[in-house]
C-alpha positions as CSV (number, residue, x, y, z in Angstrom):
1,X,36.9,36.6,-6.9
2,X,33.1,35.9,-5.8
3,X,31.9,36.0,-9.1
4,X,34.2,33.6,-10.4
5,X,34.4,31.3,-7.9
6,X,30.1,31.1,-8.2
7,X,30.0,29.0,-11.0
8,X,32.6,26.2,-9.9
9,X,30.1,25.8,-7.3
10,X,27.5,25.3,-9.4
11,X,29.3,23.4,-11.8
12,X,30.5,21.3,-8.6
13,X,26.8,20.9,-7.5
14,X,25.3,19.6,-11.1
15,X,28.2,17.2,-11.3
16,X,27.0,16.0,-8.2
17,X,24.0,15.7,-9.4
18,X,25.0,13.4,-12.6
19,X,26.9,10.7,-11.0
20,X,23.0,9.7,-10.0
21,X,22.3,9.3,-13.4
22,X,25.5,7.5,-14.7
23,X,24.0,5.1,-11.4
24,X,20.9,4.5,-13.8
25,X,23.2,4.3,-17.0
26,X,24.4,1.0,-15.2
27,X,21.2,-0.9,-15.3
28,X,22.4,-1.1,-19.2
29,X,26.0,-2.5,-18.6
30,X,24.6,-5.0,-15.2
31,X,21.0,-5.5,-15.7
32,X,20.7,-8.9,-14.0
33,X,22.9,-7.4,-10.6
34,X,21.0,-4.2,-11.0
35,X,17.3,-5.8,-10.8
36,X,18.6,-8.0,-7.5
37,X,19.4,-4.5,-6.2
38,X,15.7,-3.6,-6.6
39,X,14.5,-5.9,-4.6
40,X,15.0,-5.1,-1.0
41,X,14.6,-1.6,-2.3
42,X,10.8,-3.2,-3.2
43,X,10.4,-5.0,0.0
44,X,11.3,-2.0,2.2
45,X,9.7,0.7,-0.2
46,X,6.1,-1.5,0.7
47,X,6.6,-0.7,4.0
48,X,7.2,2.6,4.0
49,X,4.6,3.6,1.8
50,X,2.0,1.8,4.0
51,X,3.4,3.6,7.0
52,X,3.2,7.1,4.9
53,X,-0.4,6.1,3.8
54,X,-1.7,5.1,7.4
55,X,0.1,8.8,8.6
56,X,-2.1,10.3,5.8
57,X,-5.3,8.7,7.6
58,X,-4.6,9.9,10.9
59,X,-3.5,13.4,9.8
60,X,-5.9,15.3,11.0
61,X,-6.0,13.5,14.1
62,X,-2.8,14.4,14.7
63,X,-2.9,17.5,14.2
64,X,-5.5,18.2,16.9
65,X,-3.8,16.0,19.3
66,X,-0.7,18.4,19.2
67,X,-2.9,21.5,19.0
68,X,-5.5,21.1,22.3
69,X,-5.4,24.9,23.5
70,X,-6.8,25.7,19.8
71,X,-9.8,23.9,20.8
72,X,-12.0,26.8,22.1
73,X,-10.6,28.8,18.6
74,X,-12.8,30.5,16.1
75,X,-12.9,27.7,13.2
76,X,-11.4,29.5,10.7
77,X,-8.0,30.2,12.8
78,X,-8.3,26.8,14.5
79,X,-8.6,25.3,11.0
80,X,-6.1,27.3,9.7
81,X,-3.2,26.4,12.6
82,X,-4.0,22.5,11.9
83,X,-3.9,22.8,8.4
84,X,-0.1,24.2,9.1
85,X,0.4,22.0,12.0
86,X,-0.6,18.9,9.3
87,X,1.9,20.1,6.7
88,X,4.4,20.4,9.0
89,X,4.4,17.2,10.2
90,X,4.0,15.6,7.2
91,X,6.9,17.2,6.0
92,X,9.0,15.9,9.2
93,X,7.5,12.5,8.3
94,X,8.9,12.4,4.5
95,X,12.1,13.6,6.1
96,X,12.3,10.5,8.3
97,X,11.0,8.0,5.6
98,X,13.4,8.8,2.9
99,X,16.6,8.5,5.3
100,X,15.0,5.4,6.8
101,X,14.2,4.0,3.5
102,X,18.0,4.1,2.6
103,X,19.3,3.0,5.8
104,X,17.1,0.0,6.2
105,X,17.4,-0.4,2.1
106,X,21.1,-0.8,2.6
107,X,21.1,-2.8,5.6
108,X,18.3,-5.5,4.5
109,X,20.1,-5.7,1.1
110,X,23.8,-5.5,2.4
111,X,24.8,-9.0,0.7
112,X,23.3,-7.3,-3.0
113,X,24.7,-4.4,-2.8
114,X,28.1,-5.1,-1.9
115,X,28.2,-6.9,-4.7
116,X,26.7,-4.2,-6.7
117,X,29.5,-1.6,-5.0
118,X,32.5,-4.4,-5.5
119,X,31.7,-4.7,-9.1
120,X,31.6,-0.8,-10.2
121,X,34.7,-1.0,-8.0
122,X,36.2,-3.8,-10.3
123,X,35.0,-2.2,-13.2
124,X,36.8,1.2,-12.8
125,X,39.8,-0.6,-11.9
126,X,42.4,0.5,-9.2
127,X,40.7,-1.7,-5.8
128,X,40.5,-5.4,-5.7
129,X,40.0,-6.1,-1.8
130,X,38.2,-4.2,0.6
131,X,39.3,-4.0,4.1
132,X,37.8,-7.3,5.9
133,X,36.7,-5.8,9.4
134,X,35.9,-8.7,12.0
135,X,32.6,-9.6,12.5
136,X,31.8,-7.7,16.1
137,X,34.0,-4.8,15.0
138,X,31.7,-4.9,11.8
139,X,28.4,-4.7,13.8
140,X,29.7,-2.4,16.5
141,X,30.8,0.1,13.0
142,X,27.6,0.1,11.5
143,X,25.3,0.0,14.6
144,X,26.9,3.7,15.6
145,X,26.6,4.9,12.3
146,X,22.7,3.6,11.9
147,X,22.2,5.2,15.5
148,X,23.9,8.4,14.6
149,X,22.1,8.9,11.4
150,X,18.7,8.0,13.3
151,X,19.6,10.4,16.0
152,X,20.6,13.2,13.5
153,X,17.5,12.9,11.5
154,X,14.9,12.5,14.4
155,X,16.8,16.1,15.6
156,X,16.1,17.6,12.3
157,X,12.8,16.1,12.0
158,X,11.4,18.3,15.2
159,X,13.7,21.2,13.6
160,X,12.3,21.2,10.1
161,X,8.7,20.7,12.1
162,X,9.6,23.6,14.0
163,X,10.4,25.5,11.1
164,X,7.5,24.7,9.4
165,X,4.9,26.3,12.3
166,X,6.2,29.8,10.5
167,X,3.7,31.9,9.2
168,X,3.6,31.6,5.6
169,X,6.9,31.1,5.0
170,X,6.9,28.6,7.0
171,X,5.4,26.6,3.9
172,X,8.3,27.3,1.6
173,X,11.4,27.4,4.2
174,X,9.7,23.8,5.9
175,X,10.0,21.5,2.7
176,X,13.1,23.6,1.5
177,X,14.9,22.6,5.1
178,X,14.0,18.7,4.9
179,X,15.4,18.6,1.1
180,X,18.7,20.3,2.3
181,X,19.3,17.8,5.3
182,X,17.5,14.7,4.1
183,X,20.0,15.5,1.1
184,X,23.0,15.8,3.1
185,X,22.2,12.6,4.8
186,X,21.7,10.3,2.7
187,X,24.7,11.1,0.7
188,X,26.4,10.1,3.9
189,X,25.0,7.0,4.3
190,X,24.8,6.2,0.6
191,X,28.8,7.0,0.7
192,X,29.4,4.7,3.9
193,X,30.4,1.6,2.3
194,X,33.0,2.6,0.6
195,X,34.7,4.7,2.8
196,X,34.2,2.1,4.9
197,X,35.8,-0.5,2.6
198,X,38.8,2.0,3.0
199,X,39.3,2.0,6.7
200,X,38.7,6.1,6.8
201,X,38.4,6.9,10.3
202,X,34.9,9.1,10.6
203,X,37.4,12.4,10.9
204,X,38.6,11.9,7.4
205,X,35.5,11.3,6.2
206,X,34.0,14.4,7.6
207,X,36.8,16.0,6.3
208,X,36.4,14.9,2.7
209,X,32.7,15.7,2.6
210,X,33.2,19.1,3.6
211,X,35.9,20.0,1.2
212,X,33.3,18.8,-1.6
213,X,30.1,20.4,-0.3
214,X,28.6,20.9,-3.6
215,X,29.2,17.6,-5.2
216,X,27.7,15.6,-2.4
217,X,24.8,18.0,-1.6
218,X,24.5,18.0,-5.7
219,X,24.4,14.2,-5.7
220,X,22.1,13.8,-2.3
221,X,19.9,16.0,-2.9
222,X,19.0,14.6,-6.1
223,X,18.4,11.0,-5.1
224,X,16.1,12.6,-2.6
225,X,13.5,13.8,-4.4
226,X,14.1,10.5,-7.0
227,X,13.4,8.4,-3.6
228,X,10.2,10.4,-2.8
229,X,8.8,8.9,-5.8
230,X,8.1,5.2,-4.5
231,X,7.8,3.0,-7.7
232,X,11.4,5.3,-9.1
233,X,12.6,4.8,-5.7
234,X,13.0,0.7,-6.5
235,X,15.0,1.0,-9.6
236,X,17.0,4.5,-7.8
237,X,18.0,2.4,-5.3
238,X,20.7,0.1,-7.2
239,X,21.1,3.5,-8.9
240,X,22.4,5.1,-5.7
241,X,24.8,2.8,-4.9
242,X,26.6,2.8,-8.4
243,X,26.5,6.5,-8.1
244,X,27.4,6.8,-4.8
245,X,30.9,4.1,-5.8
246,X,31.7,6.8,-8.5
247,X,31.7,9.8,-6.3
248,X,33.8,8.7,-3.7
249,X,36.4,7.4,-6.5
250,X,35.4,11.1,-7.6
251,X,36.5,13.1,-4.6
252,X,39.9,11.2,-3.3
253,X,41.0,9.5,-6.4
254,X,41.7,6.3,-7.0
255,X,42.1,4.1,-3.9
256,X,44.2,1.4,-4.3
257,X,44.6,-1.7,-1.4
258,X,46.6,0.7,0.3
């Protein structure tokens, strides 16, 4: 039963991993919608690569703010614990810019890609109106959400820092940790929009995502590492969404108004 049930899951987790490139397969069919899409995607993205590249100046000076009592070290051990404390930092930090970068992406670029989501929604048929929240009850909806997300991620920022201090595999387990939940979370986010378009209460949500572990760990994990790339990270952006549209439709069906 094991056996057999091993490669639905990793069948489940590279179809995941597809509906990010069906996302890019749209830039053919809506190339016009798809390049607005890249721009707040370029506007953020500048940002957040300055930010990275002013962390990567003060490395080091980092490193030996959060490391005092190695001061009076031998050099090669005190080098040797920076070096580690450095990585694992920087790691934490690449955790906390990706998931930043697609919540504030989303959020500076809501107008575009609604449009972007209500069009692939169009286009595979089955859901013509989204459900119209009121403004405050709109804010209120997506202010919790950005704060939980933010919250989550700061938490497994110190965690995956944490996890990084490890001695030697540390260095594997660090990176391998901020893939896995940077992953997971920006599938959520990525996914928000149309479950909230849906009126799915957060408990069905959860739900769903849980039932389909692989697909959306598949699919998150792979628009990660796209998004660490900052120039791929523009045109991934648009990408994301369409994706994102098709695996929802993908794990409940098709939705209609209902």
């Amino acid at each position: 039963m094991q056996n057999a049930s091993r490669p639905n899951v990793i069948g489940r987790f590279f179809s995941g991993v597809g509906f990010l490139w069906k996302g890019f397969a749209y830039w053919g069919r809506r190339p016009s919608l798809m390049a607005l899409g890249a721009v707040p995607a370029l506007v953020v993205g500048a940002v957040i690569v300055a930010a990275l590249v002013t962390l990567g100046f003060f490395l080091d000076d980092l490193a030996a703010l959060v490391t005092p009592f190695a001061d009076s070290w031998a050099e090669m051990y005190r080098d040797a614990l920076r070096l580690a404390v450095g990585a694992a930092i920087l790691v934490a930090a690449v955790l906390l810019v990706v998931v930043t970068f697609t919540a504030a992406t989303l959020a500076v670029g809501d107008p575009i890609y609604e449009r972007i989501w209500l069009r692939v929604e169009r286009d595979l048929g089955g859901f013509d109106a989204p459900v119209e929240l009121p403004f405050w009850a709109g804010v209120r909806r997506a202010t919790a959400s950005g704060l939980r997300l933010v919250g989550f991620t700061v938490i497994a920022g110190v965690v995956v820092f944490a996890i990084g201090l490890i001695p030697v595999v540390g260095a594997v387990l660090g990176p391998a940790c901020g893939w896995m939940v940077g992953g997971w979370a920006v599938a959520r986010e990525l996914l928000s929009r149309p479950v909230d378009a849906r009126a799915l209460d957060r408990r069905a949500e959860a739900v769903m995502r849980a039932a389909n572990r692989p697909v959306v760990l598949g699919f998150g994990l792979m628009v990660y590492v796209v998004f660490l790339i900052p120039f791929a990270a523009i045109v991934a952006m648009p990408a994301a969404v369409v994706g994102s549209t098709m695996l929802f439709r993908k794990l409940v069906g098709r939705i209609g108004n209902s």
